[in-house]
N, C-alpha and C positions, 0 to 999 in steps of 0.2 A: 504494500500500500504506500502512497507517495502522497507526502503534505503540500499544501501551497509554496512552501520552501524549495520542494525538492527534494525534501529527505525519505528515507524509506523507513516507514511505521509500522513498529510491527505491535502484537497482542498477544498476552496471555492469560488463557480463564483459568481464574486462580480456586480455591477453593470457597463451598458455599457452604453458610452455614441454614441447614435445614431441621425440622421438624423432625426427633425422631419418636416414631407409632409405627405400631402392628396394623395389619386392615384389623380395621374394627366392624363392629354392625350395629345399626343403626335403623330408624324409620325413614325414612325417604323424606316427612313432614320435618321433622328436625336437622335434617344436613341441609335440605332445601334454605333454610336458613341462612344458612354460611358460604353458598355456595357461588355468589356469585364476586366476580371479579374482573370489572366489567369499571370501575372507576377509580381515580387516584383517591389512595388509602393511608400516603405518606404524610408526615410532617406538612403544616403551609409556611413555618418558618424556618431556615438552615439552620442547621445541628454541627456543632465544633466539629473542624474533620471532613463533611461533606464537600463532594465536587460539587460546585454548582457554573452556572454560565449566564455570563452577564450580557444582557441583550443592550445595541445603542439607542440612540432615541433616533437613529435615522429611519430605523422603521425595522417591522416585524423583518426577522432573519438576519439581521447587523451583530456582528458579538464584537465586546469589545476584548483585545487581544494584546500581547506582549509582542512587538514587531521584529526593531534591533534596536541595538543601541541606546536601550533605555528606552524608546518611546512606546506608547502605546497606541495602536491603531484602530479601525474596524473594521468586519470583512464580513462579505454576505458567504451564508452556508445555510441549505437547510435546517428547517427546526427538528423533520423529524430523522434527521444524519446526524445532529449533533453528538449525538453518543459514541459515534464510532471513533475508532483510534486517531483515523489522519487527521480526526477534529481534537487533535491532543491542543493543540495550540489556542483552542475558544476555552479548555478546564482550565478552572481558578478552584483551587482550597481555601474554604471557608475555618477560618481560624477566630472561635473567641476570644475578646483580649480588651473584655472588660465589658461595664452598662453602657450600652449602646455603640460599644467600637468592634470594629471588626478589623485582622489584617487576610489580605487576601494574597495569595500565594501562586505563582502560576504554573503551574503541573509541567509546559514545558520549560521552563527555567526554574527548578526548585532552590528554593532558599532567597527567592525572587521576589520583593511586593511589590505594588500596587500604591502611587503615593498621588498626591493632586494640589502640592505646591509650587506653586508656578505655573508649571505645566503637569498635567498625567503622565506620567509613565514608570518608570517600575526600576527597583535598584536591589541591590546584595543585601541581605542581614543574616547573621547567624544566631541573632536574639531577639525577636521583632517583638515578641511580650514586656520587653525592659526597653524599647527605645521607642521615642515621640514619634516618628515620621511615619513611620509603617501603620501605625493605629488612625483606622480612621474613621470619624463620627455617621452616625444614621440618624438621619432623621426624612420629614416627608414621606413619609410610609405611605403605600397605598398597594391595592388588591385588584390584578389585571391579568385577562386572560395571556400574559403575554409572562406573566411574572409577578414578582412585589416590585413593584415602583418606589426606587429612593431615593436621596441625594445622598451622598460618599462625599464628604467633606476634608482636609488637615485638623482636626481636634488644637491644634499647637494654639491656631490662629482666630476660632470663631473667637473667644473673649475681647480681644483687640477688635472685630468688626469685622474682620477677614472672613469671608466664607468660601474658599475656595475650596472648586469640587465638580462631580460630576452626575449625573444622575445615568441610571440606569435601570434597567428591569434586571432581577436574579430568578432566572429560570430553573427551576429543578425539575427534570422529566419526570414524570406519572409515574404511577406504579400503585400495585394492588396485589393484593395476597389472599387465595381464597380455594374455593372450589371448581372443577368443569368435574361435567361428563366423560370417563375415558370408555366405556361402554356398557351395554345393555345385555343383557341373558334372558331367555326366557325359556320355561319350561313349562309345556300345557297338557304333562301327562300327569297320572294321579300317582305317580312313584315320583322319587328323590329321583336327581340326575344330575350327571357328573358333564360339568360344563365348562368349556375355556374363555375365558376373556384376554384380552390384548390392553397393553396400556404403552405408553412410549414415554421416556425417561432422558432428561440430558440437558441440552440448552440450545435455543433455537432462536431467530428471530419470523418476526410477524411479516416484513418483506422480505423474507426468507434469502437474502445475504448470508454470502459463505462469511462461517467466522474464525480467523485466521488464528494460529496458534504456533507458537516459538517462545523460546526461552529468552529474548533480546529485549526487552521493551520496557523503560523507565517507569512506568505505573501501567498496570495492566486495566484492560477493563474490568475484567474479574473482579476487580477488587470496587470499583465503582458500582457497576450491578450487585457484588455482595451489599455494598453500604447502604443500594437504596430496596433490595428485597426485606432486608433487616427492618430496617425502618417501617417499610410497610408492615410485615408480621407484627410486630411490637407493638402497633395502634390497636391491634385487636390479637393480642395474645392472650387474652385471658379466656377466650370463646374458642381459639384452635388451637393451641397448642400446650403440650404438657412439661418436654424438658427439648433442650439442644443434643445437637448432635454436627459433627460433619462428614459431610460427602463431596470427595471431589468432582470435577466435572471436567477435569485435563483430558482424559481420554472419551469424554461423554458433549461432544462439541456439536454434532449430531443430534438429532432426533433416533433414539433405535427403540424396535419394539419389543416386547416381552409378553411372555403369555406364561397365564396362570390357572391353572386347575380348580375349582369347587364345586362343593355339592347345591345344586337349586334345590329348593321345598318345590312338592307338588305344586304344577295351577300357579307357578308364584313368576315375579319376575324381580329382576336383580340386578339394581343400576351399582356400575361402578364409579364411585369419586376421587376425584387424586387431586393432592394437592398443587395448585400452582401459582407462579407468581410472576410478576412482570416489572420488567424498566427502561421505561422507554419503548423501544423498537427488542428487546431482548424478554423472551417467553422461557421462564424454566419449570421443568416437567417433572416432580419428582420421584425418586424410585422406590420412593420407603412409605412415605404417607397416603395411603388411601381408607377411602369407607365404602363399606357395600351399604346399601338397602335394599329392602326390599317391599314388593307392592304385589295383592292380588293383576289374576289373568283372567 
């Protein structure tokens, strides 16, 4: 993969931390419940740590970006490509560093911030929670399908009158954590029957883009999809899940499928559920947590 630079990007899906459960069983009325996953279920404000991407005010699909030379630029890319690696260049890490300041870190220049005295643009710290420059004031809050609308200020300089700064939107892509359908059974004899279901386990995306995998790559996506699957689960952990566990997905990059053996009740039918979760343009399937239920025939 090749960035607006020119450089060759590469990815690695690192590990995920998932749900670990037996299939269980269940009524079909109560998983019905939990099942859908169909809307963002993360965070609406960034969480210390998180990648997020800051849209310009020149309009929907502008990120603002660390260029050379210290300056900061903005570059149209899609919103929903943003996630992908060659878009290394639009991730900033969201670092708290105090009430109401934020330092913002740029993924491809680590140890890199985000400053807006004088001019914007982005310099070295290897301490950026102990020094003025890098911390920088929020205020102007607001709630847009685009992102949160802010202004990014110098903190040094608002007291003296100064408010220099930039406004931007902080995109965080979607994500949700929940239920699908992986398949259906049915048996409409009046004997128990011994039935196979299929289910498919790994990590895929929704415009189904190949996803590239090697050991080279200064912050994987992995680790970005782990942050924002987490996050989703965790809004509603207390309705799905019981303890952690992890499962890598190195060699599960792919959608592959797997089939599984059970007994159907008579006259009965027997939906399969599995857990899944999403971010962004990225769908993971998991191997370990499903529910059956089941419903008369």
């Amino acid at each position: 993969m090749i960035d607006s630079s020119g450089t060759k990007m590469m990815v690695v899906v690192a590990v995920l931390a998932v749900v670990k459960s037996t299939v269980h069983s269940a009524t079909c009325d109560n998983i019905k419940v939990l099942a859908k996953c169909d809307k963002d279920e993360g965070p609406k404000e960034p969480v210390d740590g998180q990648v997020v991407y800051l849209g310009h005010e020149n309009g929907d699909g502008y990120w603002v970006y660390p260029r050379f030379s210290g300056y900061v630029w903005n570059w149209e890319y899609p919103t929903k490509d943003i996630t992908d690696p060659e878009a290394e260049w639009a991730k900033w890490i969201w670092h708290d560093c105090g009430t109401d300041l934020v330092c913002l870190e740029s993924v491809k220049y680590p140890n890199n911030y985000l400053y807006t005295h004088n001019f914007v643009g982005y310099s070295y710290s290897s301490s950026p929670k102990t020094e003025d420059w890098t911390k920088l004031k929020i205020s102007q809050k607001s709630y847009t399908s685009r992102g949160i609308h802010m202004f990014l200020s110098d903190q040094r300089w608002i007291d003296d009158g100064y408010d220099q700064g930039i406004y931007v939107y902080v995109y965080i892509p979607p994500r949700c954590f929940g239920y699908k359908i992986a398949d259906e059974l049915y048996n409409y004899h009046n004997d128990k029957a011994e039935l196979k279901y299929e289910y498919s386990r790994g990590l895929t995306r929704s415009d189904k883009k190949t996803i590239t995998v090697t050991l080279e790559s200064k912050i994987s996506v992995g680790t970005e999809v782990t942050n924002g699957i987490i996050s989703a689960a965790l809004s509603i952990e207390n309705s799905l899940t019981t303890s952690w566990a992890h499962e890598t997905l190195a060699s599960e990059t792919t959608l592959q499928k797997t089939t599984t053996t059970v007994n159907v009740q008579p006259n009965t039918k027997l939906v399969v559920w599995q857990k899944v979760a999403t971010y962004g343009p990225y769908e993971w399937y998991s191997s370990s947590a499903r529910f059956l239920c089941s419903e008369p025939v």
